[in-house]
C-alpha positions in Angstrom: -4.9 25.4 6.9 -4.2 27.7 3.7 -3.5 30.4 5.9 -0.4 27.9 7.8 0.6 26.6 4.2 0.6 30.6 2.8 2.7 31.8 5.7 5.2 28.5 4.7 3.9 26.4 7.6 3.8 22.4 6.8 0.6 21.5 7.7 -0.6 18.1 8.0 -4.7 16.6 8.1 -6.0 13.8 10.6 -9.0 12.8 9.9 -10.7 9.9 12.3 -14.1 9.3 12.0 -15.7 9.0 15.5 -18.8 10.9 15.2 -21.4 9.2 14.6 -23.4 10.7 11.4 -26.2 9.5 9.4 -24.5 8.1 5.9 -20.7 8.8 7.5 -19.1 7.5 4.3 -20.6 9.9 2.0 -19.6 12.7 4.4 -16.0 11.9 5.3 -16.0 11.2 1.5 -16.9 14.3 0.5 -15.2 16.1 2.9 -11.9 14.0 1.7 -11.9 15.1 -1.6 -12.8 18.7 -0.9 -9.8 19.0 1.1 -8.3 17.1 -1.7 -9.0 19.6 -4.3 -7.5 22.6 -2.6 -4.2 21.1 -2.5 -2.3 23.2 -0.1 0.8 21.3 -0.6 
């Protein structure tokens, strides 16, 4: 993804939880703000 938004590419992120995890809202909620914090936009 920072590679598209580098080379000037828009780049969207879907996210739809369908896998089964132990604790899934601490994971997608991590994961979340990771992506978050890198703000490629």
């Amino acid at each position: 993804m920072e590679a598209c938004t580098e080379g000037g590419y828009p780049v969207r992120a879907v996210v739809m939880p369908i896998l089964p995890v132990p604790d899934w809202e601490t994971v997608y909620g991590e994961f979340l703000r990771g992506l978050l914090r890198r703000r490629m936009y």
